[in-house]
TORBAMI-362311 format. One line per 10 residues: their letters; for each residue x, y, z of C-alpha. Coordinates in Angstrom, 2 decimals. Example, Ala and Ser with C-alpha at 12.3 -4.5 7.8 and 13.67 -1.06 7.14 Angstrom:
as = 12.30 -4.50 7.80 ~ 13.67 -1.06 7.14
This chain:
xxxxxxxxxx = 48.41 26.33 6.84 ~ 49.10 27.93 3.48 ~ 48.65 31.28 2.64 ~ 45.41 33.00 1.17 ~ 44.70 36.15 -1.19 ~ 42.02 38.70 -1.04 ~ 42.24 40.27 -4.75 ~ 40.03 43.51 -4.91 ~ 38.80 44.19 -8.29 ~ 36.71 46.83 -10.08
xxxxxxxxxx = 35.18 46.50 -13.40 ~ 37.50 44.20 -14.95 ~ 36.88 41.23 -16.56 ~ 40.65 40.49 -17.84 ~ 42.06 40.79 -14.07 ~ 39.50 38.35 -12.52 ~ 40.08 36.32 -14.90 ~ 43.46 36.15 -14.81 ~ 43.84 35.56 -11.03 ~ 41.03 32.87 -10.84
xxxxxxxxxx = 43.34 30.94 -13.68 ~ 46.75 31.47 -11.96 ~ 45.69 30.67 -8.27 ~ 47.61 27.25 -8.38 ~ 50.83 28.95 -10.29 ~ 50.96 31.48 -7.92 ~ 50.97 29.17 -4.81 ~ 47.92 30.40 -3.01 ~ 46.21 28.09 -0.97 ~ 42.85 29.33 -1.53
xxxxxxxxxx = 41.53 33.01 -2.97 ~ 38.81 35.73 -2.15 ~ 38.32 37.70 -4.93 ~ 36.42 40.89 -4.50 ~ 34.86 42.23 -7.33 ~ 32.40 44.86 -8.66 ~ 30.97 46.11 -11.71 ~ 29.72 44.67 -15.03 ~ 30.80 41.45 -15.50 ~ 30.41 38.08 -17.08
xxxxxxxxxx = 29.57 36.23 -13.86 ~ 29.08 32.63 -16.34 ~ 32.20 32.60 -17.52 ~ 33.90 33.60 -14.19 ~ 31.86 30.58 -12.48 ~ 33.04 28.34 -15.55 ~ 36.61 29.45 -14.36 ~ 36.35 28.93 -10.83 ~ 35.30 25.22 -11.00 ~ 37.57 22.68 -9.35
xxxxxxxxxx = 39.32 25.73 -7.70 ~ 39.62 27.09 -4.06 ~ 38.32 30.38 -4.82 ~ 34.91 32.43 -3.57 ~ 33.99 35.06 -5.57 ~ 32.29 37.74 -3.59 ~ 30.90 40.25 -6.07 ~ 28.54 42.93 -6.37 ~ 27.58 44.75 -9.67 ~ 26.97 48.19 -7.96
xxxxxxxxxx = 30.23 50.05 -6.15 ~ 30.36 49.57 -2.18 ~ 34.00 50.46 -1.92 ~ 37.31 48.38 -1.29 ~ 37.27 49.08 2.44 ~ 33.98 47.21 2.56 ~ 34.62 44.86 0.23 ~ 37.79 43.93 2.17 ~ 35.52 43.66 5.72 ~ 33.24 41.16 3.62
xxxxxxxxxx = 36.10 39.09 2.68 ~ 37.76 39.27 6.61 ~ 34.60 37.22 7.39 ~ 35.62 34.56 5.99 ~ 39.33 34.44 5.33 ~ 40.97 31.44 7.02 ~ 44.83 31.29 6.69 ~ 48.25 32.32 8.67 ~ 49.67 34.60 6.02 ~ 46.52 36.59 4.22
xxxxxxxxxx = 47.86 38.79 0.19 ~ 46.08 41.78 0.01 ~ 46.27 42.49 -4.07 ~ 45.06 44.85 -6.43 ~ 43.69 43.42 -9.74 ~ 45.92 45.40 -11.84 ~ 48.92 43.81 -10.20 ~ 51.21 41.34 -11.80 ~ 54.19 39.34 -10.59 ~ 56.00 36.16 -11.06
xxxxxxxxxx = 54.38 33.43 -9.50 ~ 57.82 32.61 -6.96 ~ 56.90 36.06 -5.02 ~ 54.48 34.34 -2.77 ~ 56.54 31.11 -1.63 ~ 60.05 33.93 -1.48 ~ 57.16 35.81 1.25 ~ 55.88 32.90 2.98 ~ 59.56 32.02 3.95 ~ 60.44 35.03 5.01
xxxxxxxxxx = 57.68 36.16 6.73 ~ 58.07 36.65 10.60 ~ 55.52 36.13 12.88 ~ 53.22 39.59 13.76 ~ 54.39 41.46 10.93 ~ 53.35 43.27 7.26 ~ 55.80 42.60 4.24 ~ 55.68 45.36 1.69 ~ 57.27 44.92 -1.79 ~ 58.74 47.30 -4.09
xxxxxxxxxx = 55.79 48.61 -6.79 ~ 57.24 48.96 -10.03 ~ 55.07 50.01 -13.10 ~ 55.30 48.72 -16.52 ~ 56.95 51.16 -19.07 ~ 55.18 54.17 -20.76 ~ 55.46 55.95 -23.52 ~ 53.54 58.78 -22.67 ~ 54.37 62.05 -20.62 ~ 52.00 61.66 -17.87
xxxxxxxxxx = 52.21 58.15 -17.14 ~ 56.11 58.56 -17.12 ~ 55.43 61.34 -14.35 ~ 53.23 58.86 -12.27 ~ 56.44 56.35 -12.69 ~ 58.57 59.12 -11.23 ~ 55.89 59.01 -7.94 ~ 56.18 55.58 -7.72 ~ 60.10 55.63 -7.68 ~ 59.84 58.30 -5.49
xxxxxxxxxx = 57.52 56.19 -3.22 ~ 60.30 53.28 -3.29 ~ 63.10 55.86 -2.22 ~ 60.80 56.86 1.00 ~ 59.59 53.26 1.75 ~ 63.38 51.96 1.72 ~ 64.34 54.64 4.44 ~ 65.69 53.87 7.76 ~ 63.82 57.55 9.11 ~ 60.93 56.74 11.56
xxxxxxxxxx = 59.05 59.56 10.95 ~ 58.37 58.46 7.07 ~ 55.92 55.35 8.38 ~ 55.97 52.68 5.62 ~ 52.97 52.26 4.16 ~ 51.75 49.92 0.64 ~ 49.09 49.00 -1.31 ~ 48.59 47.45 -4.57 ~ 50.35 44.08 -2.65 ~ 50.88 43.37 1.03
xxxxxxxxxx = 51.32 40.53 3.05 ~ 49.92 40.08 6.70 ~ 50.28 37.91 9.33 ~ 46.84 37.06 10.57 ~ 46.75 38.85 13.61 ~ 47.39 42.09 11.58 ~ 44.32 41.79 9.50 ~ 42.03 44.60 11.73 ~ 38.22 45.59 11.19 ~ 38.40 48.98 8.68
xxxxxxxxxx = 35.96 52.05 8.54 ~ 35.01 53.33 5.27 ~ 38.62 54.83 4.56 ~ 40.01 55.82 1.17 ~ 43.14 54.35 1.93 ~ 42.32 51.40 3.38 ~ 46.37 50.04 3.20 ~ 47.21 52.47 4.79 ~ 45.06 52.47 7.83 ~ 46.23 48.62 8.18
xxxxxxxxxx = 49.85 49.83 8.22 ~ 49.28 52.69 10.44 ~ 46.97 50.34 12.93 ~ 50.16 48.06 13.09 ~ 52.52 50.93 13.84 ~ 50.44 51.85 16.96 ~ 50.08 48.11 17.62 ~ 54.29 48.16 17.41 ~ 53.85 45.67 14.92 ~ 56.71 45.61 12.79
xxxxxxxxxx = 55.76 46.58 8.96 ~ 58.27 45.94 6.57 ~ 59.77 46.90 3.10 ~ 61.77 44.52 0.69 ~ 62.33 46.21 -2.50 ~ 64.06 42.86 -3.68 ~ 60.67 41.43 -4.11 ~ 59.02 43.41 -6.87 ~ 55.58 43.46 -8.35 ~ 54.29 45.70 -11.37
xxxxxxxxxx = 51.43 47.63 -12.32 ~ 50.06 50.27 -14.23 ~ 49.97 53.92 -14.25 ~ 47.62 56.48 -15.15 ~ 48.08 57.49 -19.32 ~ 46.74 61.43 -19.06 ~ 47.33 64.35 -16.60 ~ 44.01 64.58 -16.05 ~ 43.84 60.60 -14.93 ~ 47.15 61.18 -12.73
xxxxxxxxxx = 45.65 63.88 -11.06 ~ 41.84 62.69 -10.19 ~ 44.21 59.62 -8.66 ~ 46.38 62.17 -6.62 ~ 43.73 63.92 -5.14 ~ 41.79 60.81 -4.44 ~ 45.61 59.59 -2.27 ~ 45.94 62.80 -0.67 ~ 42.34 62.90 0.45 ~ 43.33 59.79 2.25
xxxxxxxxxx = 46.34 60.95 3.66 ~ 44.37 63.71 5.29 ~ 41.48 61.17 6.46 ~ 44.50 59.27 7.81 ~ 45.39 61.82 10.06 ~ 41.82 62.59 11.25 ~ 41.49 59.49 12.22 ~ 44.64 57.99 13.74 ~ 46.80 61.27 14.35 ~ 49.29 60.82 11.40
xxxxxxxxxx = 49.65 60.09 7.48 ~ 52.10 57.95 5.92 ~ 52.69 60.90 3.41 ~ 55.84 62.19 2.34 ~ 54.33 65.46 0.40 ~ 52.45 66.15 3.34 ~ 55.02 65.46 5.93 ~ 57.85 67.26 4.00 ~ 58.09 70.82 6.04 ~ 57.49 69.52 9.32
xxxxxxxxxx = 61.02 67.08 8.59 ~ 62.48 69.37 5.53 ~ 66.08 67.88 6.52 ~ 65.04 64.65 6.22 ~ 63.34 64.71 3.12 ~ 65.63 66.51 1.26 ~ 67.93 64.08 2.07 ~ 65.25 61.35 1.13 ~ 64.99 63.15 -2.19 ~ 68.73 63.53 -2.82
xxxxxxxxxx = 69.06 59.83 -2.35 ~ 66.34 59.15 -4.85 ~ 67.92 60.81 -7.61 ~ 70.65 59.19 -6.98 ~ 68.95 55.85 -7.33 ~ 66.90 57.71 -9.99 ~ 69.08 60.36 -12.32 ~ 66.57 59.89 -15.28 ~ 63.60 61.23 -12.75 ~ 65.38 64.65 -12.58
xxxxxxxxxx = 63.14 66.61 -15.62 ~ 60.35 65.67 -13.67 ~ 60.27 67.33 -10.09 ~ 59.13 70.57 -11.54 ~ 55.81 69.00 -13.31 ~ 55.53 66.98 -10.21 ~ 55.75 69.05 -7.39 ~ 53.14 71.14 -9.61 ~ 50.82 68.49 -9.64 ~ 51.62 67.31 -6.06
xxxxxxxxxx = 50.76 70.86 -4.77 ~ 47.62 70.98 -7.15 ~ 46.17 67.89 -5.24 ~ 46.76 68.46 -2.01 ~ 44.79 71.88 -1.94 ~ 42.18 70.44 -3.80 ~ 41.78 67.54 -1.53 ~ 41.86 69.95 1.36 ~ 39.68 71.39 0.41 ~ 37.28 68.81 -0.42
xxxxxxxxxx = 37.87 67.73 2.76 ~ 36.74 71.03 4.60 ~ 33.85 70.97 2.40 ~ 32.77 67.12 3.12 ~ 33.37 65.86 -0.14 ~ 33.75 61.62 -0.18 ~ 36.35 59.90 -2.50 ~ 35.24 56.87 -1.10 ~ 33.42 55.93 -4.47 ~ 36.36 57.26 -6.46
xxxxxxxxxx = 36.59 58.26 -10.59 ~ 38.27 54.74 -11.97 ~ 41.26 55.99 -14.23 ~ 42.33 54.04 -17.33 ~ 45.69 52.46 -17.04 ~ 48.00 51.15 -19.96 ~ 46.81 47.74 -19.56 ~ 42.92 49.30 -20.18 ~ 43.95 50.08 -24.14 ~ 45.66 46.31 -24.57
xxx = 49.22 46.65 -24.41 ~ 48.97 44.46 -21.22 ~ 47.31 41.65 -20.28
């Protein structure tokens, strides 16, 4: 049976459209797309004629974890591509995937964004890189974790409570299931980063509020900030390999520590004071002012 995609999508037009028309180049069998917002639900409809594609969509916000349990209803397929709309690769990623793919586990590829010129969004590239660094680690106590893209064996897609970080809690389910979740930074997708400081950090909080969740709920995050000073050995030897990998990131671990730091306390503390990110602030990528599409 060939392989399906769930695409999760929030208030964008240009990204629905642009999966519904690329379903055949990309090699999907058939396609779920998720979607919320304002939208021109004629023209999407005009699109998805002569296509395998539902289009489950609702114009007020009832989050991606939910939005994903709607789709797992009806999903039908071996291998099942969890992608964010913003996400863009070339269209041999999913056949490379299917032929790899082992049975009971969760492929991860490496997430690399699209250049920026400005300050900020070269800071949330830096997090990213540092994410790949982590992710491409043999240490077990750094559990590998992805969104924007995964790929699943069926019997890894599991029922999910209203999480933030609904990737997460798939990947961290499958650890405790000792089902094997793993990273290929040869297979790369891109996306977008945040363009302003205040963007990058309304996105940080909103992670690191679902880091903490994470560990409420099943015991452990996949977090390397918040993980960092119960292994410091480890991770400084994560980080010394990244910039390695990474020289040009150096001028940035000041700013981001900073803003690291910044997010985590505030999350805490919207935590301890019962706060929900589950509708989060939507920030504006590159690809939101036209220099993608």
């Amino acid at each position: 049976m060939r392989s399906s995609a769930i695409v999760f999508s929030y208030d964008s037009q240009g990204d629905v459209e642009y999966y519904i028309k690329n379903l055949e180049r990309m090699g999907f069998g058939s396609m779920i797309v998720c979607a919320e917002g304002d939208l021109d639900l004629s023209r999407i409809s005009s699109l998805m004629k002569g296509k395998n594609v539902e289009f489950i969509f609702n114009r007020e916000r009832i989050g991606k974890s939910a939005a994903y349990n709607n789709a797992l209803k009806r999903i039908n397929a071996e291998i099942v591509f969890l992608i964010s709309g913003d996400v863009r690769f070339e269209p041999d990623i999913v056949n490379t995937i299917e032929k790899c793919m082992k049975e009971e586990e969760i492929i991860i590829p490496r997430v690399q964004p699209f250049w920026t010129e400005s300050l900020a969004g070269k800071l949330a590239s830096f997090m990213w890189n540092v994410h790949d660094t982590c992710l491409d680690s043999d240490d077990q106590d750094y559990l590998k974790s992805g969104g924007e893209f995964m790929a699943l064996c069926s019997k890894c897609l599991v029922n999910m409570p209203r999480v933030i970080n609904d990737d997460e809690y798939i990947c961290l389910t499958a650890h405790l299931n000792g089902t094997r979740v793993r990273y290929n930074r040869e297979i790369v997708v891109r996306n977008w980063v945040p363009e302003t400081f205040r963007e990058i950090l309304v996105q940080r909080i909103r992670i690191n509020f679902g880091h903490l969740e994470m560990t409420r709920y099943l015991g452990k995050s996949a977090s390397l900030s918040l993980n960092f000073l119960h292994n410091m050995g480890k991770s400084f030897r994560i980080m010394k390999k990244h910039f390695s990998r990474y020289p040009d990131d150096i001028p940035y671990i000041l700013p981001a520590l900073v803003l690291e730091m910044t997010s985590i306390v505030w999350a805490y503390m919207d935590l301890k004071r019962s706060r929900s990110h589950l509708f989060w602030k939507i920030v504006s990528g590159s690809h939101d002012f036209g220099k993608e599409n």
